[in-house]
C-alpha positions as CSV (number, residue, x, y, z in Angstrom):
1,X,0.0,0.0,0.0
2,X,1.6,3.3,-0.9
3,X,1.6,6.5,1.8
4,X,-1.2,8.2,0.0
5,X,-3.3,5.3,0.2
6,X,-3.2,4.8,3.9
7,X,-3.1,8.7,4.9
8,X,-6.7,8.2,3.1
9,X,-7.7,5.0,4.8
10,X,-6.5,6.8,8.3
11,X,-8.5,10.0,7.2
12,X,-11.6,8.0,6.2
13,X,-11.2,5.8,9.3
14,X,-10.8,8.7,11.7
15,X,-13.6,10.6,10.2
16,X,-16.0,7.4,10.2
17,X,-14.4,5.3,13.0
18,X,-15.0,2.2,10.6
19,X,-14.0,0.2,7.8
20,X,-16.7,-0.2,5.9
21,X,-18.8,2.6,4.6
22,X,-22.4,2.8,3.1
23,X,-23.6,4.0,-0.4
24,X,-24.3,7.2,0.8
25,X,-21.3,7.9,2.8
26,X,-19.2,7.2,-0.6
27,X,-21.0,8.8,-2.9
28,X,-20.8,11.9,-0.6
29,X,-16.5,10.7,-0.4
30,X,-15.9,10.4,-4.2
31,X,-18.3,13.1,-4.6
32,X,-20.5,10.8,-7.4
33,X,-24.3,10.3,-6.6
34,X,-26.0,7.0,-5.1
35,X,-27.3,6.5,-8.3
36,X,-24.5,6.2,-9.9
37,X,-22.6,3.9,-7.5
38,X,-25.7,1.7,-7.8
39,X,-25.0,2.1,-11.7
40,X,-21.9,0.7,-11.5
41,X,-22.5,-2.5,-9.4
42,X,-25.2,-3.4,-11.7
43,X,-22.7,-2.8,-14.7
44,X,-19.6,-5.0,-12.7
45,X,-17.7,-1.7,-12.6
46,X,-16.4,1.0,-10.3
47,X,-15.5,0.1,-6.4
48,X,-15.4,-2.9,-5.0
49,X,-18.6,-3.5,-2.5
50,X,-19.7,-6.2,0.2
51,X,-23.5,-7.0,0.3
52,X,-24.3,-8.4,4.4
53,X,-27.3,-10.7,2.7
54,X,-27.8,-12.9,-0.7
55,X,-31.2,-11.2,-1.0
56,X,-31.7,-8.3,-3.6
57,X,-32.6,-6.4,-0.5
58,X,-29.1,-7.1,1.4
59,X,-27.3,-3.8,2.2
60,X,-24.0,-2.5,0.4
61,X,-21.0,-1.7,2.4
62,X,-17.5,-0.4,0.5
63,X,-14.2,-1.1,2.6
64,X,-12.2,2.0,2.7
65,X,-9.1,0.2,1.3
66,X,-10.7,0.3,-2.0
67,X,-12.8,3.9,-1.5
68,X,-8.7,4.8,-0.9
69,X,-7.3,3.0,-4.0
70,X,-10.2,4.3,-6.1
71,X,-9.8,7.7,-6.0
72,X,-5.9,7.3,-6.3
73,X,-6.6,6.0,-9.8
74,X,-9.2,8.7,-10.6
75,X,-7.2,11.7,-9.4
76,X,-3.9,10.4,-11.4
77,X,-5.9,10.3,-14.9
């Protein structure tokens, strides 16, 4: 993991005291709407994302490893 990845996993972390984050916490992170982070799981893209439950109804968390290593790669384009 590089230094700018983990000074955004310890800013993330000490912001949210947690490691995984919902839809609406990132969106409001990488500044993208819940909409489109909802866009992108259906389409296999974007951030990598946990479901707790099977069911279509199971809720979404994002680890903030890969909230971190995503907007890395964005802001270096």
């Amino acid at each position: 993991m590089k230094q700018t990845q983990k000074t955004l996993v310890g800013l993330l972390y000490s912001k949210y005291n947690r490691l995984l984050l919902s839809t609406a916490e990132v969106a409001h992170e990488t500044s993208r709407s819940e909409l489109s982070l909802i866009r992108d799981r259906g389409n296999g893209t974007g951030i990598k994302y946990i479901k707790n439950s099977k069911t279509t109804q199971g809720r979404v968390y994002y680890s903030i490893d890969d909230i971190a290593s995503y907007i890395i790669k964005c802001t270096s384009l």
